[in-house]
N, C-alpha and C positions, 0 to 999 in steps of 0.2 A: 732459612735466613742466615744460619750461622757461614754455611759454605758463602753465601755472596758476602759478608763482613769478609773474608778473607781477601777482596779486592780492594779495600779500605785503610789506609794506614794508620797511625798514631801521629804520625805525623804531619799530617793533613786532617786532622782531627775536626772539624766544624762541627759544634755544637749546636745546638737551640738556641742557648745564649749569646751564640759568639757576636760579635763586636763588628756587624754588615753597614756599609755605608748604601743602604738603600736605592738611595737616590740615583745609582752610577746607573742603574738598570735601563729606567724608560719602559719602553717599546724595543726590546733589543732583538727581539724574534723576528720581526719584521724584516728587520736586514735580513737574518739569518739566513728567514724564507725567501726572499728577494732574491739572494745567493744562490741558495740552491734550485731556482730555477733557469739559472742560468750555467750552469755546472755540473759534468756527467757524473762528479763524485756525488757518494754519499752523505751527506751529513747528519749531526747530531751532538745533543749539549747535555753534559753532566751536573745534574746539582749534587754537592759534593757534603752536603747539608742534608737535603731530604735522600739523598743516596739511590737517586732516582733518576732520568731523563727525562728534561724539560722537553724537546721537541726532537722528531726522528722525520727527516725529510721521507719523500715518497718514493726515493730509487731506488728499482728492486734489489741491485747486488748486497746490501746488506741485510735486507729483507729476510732472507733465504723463505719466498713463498707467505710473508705473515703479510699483514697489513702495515701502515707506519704506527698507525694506533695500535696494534696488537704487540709491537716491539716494544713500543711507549709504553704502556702497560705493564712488560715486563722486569725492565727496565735490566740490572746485573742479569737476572733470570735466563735472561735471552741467552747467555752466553755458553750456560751451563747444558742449553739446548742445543746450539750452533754451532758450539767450537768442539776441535778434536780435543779429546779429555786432556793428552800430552799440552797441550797449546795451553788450555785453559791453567794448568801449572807455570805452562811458559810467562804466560799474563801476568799471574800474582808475583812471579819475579819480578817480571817487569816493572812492577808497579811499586814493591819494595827498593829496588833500586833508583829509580827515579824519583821518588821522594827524598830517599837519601841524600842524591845529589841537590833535588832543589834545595832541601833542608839549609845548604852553603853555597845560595845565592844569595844577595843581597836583597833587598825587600822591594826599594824598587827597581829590581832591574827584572823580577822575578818573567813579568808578561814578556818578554823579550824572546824565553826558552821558549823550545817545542819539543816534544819524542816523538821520532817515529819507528815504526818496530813492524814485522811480518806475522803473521798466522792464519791458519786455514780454516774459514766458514763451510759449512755442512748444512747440505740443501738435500735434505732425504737422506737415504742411509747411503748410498754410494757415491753422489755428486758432490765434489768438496774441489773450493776456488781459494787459492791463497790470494791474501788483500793485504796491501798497504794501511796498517791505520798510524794517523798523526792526530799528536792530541797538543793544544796550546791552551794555555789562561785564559778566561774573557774576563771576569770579576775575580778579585781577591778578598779577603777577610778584609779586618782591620790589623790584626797582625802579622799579615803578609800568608793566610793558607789559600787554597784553590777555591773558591764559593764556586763557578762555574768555569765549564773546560767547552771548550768547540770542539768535534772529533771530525775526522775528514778521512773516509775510505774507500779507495779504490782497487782496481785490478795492481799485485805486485807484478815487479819486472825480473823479481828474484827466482829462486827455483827451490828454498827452503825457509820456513820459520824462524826466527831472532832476526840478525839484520837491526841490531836498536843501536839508534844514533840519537843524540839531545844534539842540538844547535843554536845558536843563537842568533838573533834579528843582525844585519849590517854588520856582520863581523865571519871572516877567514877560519873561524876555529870552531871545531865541532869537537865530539866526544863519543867513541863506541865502547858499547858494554861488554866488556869479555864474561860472558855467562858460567864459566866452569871457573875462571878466577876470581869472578865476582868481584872486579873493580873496571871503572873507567878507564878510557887512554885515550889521550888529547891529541888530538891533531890538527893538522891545518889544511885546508881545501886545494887541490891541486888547482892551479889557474890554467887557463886553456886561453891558448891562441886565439886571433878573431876567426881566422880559418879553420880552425878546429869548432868553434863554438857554431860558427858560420852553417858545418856540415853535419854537427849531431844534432842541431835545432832542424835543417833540412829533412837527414832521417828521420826524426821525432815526427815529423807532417807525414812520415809516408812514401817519402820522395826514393825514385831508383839511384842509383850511381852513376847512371847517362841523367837524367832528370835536374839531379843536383847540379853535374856539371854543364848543365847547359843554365839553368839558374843564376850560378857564378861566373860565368863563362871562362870554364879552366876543362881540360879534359878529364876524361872518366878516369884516365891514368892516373893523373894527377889528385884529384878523391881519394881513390885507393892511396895515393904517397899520406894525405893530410892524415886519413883513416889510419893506417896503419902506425904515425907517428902517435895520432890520438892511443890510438891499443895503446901502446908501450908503456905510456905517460901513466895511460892511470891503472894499468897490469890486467888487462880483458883480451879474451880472445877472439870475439865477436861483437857484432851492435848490439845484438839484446843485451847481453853484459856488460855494453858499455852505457847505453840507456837506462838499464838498473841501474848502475852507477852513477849516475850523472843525475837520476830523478831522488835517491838515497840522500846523495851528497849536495845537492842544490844546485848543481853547476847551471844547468837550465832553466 
């Protein structure tokens, strides 16, 4: 028990007592589930209170082999099983620095953020898939802590662990954690052209570089010209690095 508190801050502290506007809840699973059967991601919801997950969709990639009930059950536990031990440190950074930053958010702006950050699940002793997980607000205290969190995980487009961005809803500006400095740095989203958006939303389906250009009706040359100005713009040397980057950064 002690090692899972270490996923837990002080500052997201939710007590027993804490000060819950109840009522926000409902039926709010429902959606949840509703969601996740429409969506090849993973999902799953944190209570931040009982220190537990409320619900764990039935997709195997986060699964690694359990049931959704048997991950729900375990709830932090699971991590301590599934994650590379390195990661699992990377985590509890994660999760100190991230509260840090929410810490000097505004109270209601707070559901707006989201983090998302890379690490590697372990499915047996030698099968290990690095994932995408994003984590946002659903419920808040009454003081403005996390009561519950939505998680959302799927396949990375990355090729190592950190990778942690916070972002915010309708706004140009995001934030990456430099992990060895241990602070934030602010930045602003590279805009993309329509033809640029045009052709890495094309890629993202699948599509060849004859395919696309017959799509748009521009030559396969001319893809290559938009592609290569794409590279440049946002410093990739291919599509999967520019698709990581593109799915990291929100561009798409």
């Amino acid at each position: 028990m002690e090692e899972i508190n270490r996923f837990f801050n002080e500052k997201n502290e939710v007590s027993n007592n804490a000060e819950i506007d109840r009522s926000q809840v409902g039926n709010y699973l429902e959606a949840i589930k509703a969601f996740s059967r429409l969506t090849y991601q993973s999902l799953y919801v944190i209570d931040y209170q009982t220190r537990a997950f409320d619900y764990v969709s039935e997709n195997p990639l986060f699964l690694c082999g359990k049931s959704s009930e048997e991950v729900k059950a375990l709830g932090y536990a699971f991590y301590f099983q599934n994650v590379k031990p390195e990661d699992v440190e990377l985590l509890i950074k994660i999760n100190e620095a991230g509260f840090e930053f929410y810490e000097n958010i505004p109270v209601d702006e707070r559901k707006l953020y989201s983090i998302s950050y890379d690490f590697y699940l372990i499915n047996g002793k030698k099968n290990k898939v690095l994932v995408n997980h994003k984590l946002t607000p659903v419920f808040l205290t009454e003081g403005g802590q996390i009561w519950k969190a939505l998680c959302i995980v799927s396949l990375s487009n990355n090729t190592s662990s950190g990778n942690i961005v916070i972002s915010k809803e309708r706004s140009d500006e995001f934030w990456k954690y430099d992990i060895v400095a241990k602070k934030w740095e602010k930045e602003e989203k590279i805009k993309l052209s329509q033809r640029e958006y045009e052709i890495l939303s094309l890629y993202a389906s699948g599509l060849t570089i004859n395919e696309i250009g017959e799509k748009l009706f521009i030559s396969a040359d001319t893809v290559k010209f938009h592609r290569k100005k794409l590279f440049d713009k946002i410093g990739v040397n291919n599509i999967a690095e520019a698709l990581a980057y593109a799915k990291t950064n929100k561009l798409l």
